[in-house]
N, C-alpha and C positions, 0 to 999 in steps of 0.2 A: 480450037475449042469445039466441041462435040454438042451441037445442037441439040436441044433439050423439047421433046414434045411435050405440049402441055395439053391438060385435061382439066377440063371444071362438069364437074355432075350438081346438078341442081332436085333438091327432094323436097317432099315434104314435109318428114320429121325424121328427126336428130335419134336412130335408133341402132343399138350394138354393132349389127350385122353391117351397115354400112359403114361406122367408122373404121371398122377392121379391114374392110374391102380398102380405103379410104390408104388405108397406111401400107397394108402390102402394095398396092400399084406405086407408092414410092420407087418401087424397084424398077418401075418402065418408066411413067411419065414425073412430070410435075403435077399434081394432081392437088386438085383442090374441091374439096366438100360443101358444097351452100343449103342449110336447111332453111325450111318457113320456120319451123319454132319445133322448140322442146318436145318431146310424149308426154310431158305429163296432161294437156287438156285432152288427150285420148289414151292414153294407155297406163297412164298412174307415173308418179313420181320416180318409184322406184327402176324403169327403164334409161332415168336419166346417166350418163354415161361422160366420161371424159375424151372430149374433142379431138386435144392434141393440138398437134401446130397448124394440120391439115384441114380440119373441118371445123366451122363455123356456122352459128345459127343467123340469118341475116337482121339488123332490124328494119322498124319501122314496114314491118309487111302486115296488112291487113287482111281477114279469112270475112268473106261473105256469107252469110247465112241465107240469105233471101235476093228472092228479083232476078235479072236478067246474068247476076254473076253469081247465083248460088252455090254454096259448093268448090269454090275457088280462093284462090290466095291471090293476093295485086301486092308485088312488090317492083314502086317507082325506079327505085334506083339501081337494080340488077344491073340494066344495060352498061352504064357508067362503071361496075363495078368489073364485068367481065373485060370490058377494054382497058382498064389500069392492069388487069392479069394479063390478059394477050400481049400491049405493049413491056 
């Protein structure tokens, strides 16, 4: 059986151009897409786009506006999520 390299990309919005990238690397790896959330709170609804089996918006991620994480995304449970993909 022919070992299977795997890939997870992590972003921060769920936009065209990456789901596309997302589904041609099928063709090399296992590849898996994690976004923080939708374009629509920055780019309009209309950007929004069908996933597929490969990429996925995560929940429960929080975006910062202020203080010492401004400007950032805190999603708790990634770690956990990359190691059920790796094993």
């Amino acid at each position: 059986m022919k070992k299977v390299n795997k890939l997870v990309f992590i972003s921060s919005i769920a936009v065209p151009y990456q789901v596309r990238f997302c589904d041609s690397l099928q063709e090399y790896y296992e590849s898996r897409f994690w976004f923080y959330e939708h374009p629509d709170r920055t780019r309009g609804r209309w950007w929004r786009v069908d996933l597929g089996k490969s990429c996925e918006v995560l929940e429960r991620v929080l975006f910062s506006d202020s203080g010492l994480l401004a400007d950032r995304y805190l999603a708790s449970l990634v770690s956990g999520l990359i190691d059920a993909v790796i094993l």
